[in-house]
N, C-alpha and C positions, 0 to 999 in steps of 0.2 A: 247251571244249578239255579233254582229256582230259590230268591233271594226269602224266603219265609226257612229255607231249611240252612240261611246261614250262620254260622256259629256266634252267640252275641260278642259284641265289639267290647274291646276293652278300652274304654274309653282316655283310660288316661294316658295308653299308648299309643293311640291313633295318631299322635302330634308328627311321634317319629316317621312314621311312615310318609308323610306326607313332605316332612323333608327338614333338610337342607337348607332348609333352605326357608324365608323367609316371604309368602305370596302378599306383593302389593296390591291392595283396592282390592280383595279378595276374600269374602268366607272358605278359609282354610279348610274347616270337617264342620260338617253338618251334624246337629245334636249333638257334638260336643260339649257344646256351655255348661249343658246342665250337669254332667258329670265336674268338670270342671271346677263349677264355683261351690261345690259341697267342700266342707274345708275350709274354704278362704276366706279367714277373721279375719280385723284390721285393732290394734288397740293404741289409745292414746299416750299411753306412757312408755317408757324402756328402762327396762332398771341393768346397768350391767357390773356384774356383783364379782361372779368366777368363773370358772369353766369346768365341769364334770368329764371327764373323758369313759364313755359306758363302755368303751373297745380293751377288751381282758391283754390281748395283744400288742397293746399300742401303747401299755405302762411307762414306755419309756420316754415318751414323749413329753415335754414342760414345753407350760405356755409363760413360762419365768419371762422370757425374752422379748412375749408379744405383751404381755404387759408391761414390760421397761420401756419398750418403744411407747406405748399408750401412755407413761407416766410421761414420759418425754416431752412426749409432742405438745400436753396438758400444760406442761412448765416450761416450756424452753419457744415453740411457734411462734413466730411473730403476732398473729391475728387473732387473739384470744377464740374472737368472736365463733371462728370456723372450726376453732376443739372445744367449743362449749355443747356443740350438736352429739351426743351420743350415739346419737341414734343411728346420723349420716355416717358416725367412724363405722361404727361397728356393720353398716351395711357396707362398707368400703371395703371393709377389712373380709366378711363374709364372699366378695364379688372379688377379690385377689386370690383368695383360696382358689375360688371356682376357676378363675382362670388360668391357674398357677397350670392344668393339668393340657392348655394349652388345644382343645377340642373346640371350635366354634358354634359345636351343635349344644355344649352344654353350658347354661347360660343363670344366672340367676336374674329374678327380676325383684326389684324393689317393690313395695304395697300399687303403687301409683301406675309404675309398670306392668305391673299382674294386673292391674285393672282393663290397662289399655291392649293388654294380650288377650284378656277376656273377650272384651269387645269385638276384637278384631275377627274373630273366630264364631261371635254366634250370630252373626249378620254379614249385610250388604255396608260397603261404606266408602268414600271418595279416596279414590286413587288412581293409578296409570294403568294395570295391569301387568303385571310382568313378575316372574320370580326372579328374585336376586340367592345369592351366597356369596363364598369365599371360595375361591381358587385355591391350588394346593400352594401356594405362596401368601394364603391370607390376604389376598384382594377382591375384594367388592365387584362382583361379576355379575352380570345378567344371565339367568338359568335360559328361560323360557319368556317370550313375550308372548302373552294369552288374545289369541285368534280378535278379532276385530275388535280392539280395545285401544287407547288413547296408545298406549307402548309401542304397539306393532304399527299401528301407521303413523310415530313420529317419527319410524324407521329404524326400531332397537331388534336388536339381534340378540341369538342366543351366544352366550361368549364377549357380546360387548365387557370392556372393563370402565368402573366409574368411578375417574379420575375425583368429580367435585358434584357434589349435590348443591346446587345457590354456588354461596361460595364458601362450601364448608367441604374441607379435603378429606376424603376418605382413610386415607394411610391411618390403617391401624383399627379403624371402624367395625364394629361387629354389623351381622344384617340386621338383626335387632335394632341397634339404633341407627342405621340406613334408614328401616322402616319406616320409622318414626319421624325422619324429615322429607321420607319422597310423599307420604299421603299425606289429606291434606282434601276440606272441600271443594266439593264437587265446582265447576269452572275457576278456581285457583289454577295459578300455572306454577312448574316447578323445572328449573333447567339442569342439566345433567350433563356435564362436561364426560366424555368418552371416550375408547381408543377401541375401535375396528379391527384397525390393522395397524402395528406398529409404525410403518412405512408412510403408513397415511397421517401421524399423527392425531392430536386428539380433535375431537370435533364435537361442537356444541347442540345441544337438542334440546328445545324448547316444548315442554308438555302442560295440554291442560287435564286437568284429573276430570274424574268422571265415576258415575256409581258402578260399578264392573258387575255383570252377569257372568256366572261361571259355565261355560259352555263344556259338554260331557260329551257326546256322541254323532258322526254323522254316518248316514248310509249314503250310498249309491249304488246301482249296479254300472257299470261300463262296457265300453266294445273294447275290442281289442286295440283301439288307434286312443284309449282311453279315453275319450268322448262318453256323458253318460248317454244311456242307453237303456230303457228297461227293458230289452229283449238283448241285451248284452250277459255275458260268459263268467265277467271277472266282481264278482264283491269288493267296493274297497270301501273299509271302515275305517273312519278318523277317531283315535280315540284319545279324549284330549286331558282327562284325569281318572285318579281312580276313587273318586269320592263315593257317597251315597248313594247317587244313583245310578252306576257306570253298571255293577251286575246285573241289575235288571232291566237298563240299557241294550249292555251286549245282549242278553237274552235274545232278546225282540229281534236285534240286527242278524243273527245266529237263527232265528227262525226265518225271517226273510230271505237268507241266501240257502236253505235247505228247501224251501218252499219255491223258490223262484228259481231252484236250478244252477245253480252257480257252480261253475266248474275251477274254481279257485279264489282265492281270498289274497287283499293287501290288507296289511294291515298297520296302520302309520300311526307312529309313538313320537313323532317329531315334535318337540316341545311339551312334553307328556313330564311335567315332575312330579308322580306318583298321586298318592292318596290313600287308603285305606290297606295295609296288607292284604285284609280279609277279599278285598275288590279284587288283586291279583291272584291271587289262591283259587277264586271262584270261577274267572275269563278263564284262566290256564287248563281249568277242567273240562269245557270245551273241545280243547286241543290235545288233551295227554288220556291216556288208559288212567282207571279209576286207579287211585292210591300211587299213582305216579310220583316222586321225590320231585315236588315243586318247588320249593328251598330250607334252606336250614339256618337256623337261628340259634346262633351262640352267643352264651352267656358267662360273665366270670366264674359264675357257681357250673360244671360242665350238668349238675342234676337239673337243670331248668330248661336244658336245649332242649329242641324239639324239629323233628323235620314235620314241614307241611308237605299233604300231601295231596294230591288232585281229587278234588268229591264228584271228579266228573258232570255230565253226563257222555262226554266225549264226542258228542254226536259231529262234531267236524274233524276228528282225530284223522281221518282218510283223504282230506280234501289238501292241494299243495297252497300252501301258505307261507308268502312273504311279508317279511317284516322291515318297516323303513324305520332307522334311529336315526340321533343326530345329539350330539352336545349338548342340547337343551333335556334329551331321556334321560329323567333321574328315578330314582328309588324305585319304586312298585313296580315302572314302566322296566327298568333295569332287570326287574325279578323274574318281569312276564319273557320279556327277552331273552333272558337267560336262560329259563328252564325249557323256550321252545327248541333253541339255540343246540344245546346239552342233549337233549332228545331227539334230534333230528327231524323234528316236526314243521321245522321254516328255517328260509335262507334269509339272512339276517343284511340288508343293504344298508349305505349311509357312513356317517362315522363314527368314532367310538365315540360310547355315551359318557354323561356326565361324571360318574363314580360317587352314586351317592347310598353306602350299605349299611347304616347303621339306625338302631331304634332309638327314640329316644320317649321315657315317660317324665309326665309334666306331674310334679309334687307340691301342693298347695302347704304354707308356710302360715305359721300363723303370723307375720310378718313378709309378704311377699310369697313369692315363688320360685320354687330351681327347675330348673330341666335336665337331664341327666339320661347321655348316653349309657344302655344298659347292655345294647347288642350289637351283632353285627350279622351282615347274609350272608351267605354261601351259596354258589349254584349248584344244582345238580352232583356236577362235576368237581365240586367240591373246591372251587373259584372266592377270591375273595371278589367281593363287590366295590368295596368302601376304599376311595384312591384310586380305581384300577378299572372302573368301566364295564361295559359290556362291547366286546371288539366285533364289528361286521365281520360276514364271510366275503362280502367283497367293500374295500371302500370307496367311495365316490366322493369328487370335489366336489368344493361348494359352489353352488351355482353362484356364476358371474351375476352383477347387477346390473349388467346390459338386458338379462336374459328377456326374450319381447313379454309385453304381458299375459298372464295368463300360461304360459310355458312354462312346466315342471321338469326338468330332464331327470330328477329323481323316481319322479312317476313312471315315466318315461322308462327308465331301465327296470324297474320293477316289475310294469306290466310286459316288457320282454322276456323277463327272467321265467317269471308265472307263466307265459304262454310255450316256454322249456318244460316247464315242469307239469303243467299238463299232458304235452305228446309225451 
């Protein structure tokens, strides 16, 4: 689909999509800001008076209790000095709410911190390269380490867990403020205490940050011994987010392998932690009959769901198409996976992805800002995403780290698999 007829983005939900997750040293969504920073006043005073409850249903609810604690703490704290700050309880008090519900993707930020989230998002800025989150046990995990970036050749993996940033322990850490102590100017170093593999113990990595380019797309054509080859049979496309420019990206890559004859397609999500819904909606159409059920998005209100569906143009709907995952595929990449998965349009290699199916919109505050999980996906098939991954049709170890250089055995079986599905 030709990225002039896609549907305009909704800016202040773009956040969700893209994840889970937390991208170090990285412009998360492009054009974002400017939607963003409409809204976001800062004022010098706080007055805090009472509390209005505008919820007709929620009458029964007294804040009798959270103000006895407030009187409390006013008269009784040992440190005067730290309950004279208004401003910091009531942000305290606003950011326990929020975490009361126990969700790591829904976060509030303070004035200071909306600023730094701003930032983070309408530019280029020092750091390692790598997405981080939280495991389904709340620890501080490595998503994806982004292709030739300080991350990936300190030797960080997708799955790594991070024991201690410097020497500040993680236990308990949201990625949010991970964030905030792994970046950091450009030749700074920052070290990152780690665990691989439980057996191996933890193991130290020393990283220097660096301005991160966000890499989108690669082509090749190949032979069959995987070697490229541009008088080779097999397309394989790296597609490494699904930001801004990833639709009109694949296009191109999508015209190349129709134009130059390609008798099947790889198509590799490995380290892929999403980006725009709208990005995966538009690739999937490519591959699915037009108005094909590309995923569904549910909402508390059930009048707001909505299934996306393929705007085509399909034009590789006939071609056999493998797809390589890996722990590090989250969200978007999850969706694209899924709905080819579900449709029987590709055979899905690697291991199960990350499990990351929920939206989340960013709300400017006239004090800060929240983020708030609103959705969740569904595949085709009518699959949760969110916790629960997108599962291979076959899976594969992980390559040993003996493996000589340059050797993919995932490739490797991929481009076997496709030269099955061709005869």
């Amino acid at each position: 689909m030709s990225p002039k007829t896609q549907k305009p983005i909704n800016f202040k939900r773009v956040w969700g999509v893209v994840g889970v997750i937390v991208i170090i040293g990285i412009a998360l969504v492009f054009g974002y800001s400017q939607g963003l920073s409409q809204g976001i006043k800062t004022t010098k005073n706080i007055s805090v008076q009472g509390v209005i409850n505008p919820q007709k249903n929620e009458s029964s609810v007294s804040f009798d209790q959270f103000w006895d604690v407030w009187g409390l703490l006013k008269t009784k704290y040992v440190s005067k000095e730290k309950t004279d700050d208004n401003q910091k309880l009531l942000f305290g008090a606003i950011e326990g709410l929020v975490n009361s519900l126990n969700d790591p993707y829904t976060t509030f930020f303070p004035p200071q911190e909306a600023k730094s989230f701003s930032d983070e998002i309408s530019g280029q800025f020092g750091g390692i390269g790598a997405e981080i989150g939280l495991d389904k046990q709340s620890r501080l995990i490595v998503i994806a380490p982004l292709e030739n970036t300080p991350a990936q050749r300190a030797g960080l993996k997708a799955g790594d867990r991070i024991v201690k940033i410097d020497d500040l322990d993680t236990t308990g850490l949201s990625s949010e403020e991970a964030v905030k102590h792994i970046r950091g100017e450009r030749g700074t170093k920052v070290t990152l205490i780690i665990i691989h593999d439980e057996k191996e113990g933890e193991k130290k990595i020393e990283i220097t940050r660096d301005i991160i380019q966000v890499p989108t797309l690669k082509f090749k054509l190949l032979n069959t011994e995987g070697k490229e080859d541009m008088r080779g049979s097999i397309a394989y496309i790296k597609l490494d987010n699904f930001y801004e420019k990833a639709p009109s990206l694949f296009q191109q890559a999508a015209i190349k392998t129709i134009l130059l004859n390609a008798k099947g397609i790889v198509l590799d999500l490995r380290n892929n932690p999403g980006g725009y819904l709208d990005g995966a909606q538009a690739i999937a159409g490519w591959f699915l009959p037009k108005d094909a059920l590309v995923v569904t998005e549910e909402f508390q209100d059930p009048t707001l769901s909505q299934k996306l569906l393929s705007p085509g143009p399909s034009t590789l709907e006939n071609l056999p198409v493998v797809v390589i995952i890996n722990k590090g595929s989250a969200s978007a990449s999850e969706i694209l996976a899924g709905a080819l998965q579900d449709h029987k349009k590709a055979t899905l290699l690697g291991e199960k992805s990350f499990g990351k199916g929920t939206v989340q919109e960013v709300i400017p505050l006239k004090e800060g800002m929240v983020k708030i999980t609103i959705a969740h996906w569904l595949t085709p098939n009518g699959n949760l995403i969110d916790k629960n991954g997108i599962n291979p049709d076959k899976e594969l170890a992980e390559p040993a780290t003996s493996t000589p250089e340059g050797a993919d055995p995932w490739m490797t079986e991929a481009i076997k698999t496709l030269q099955e599905k061709i005869k």
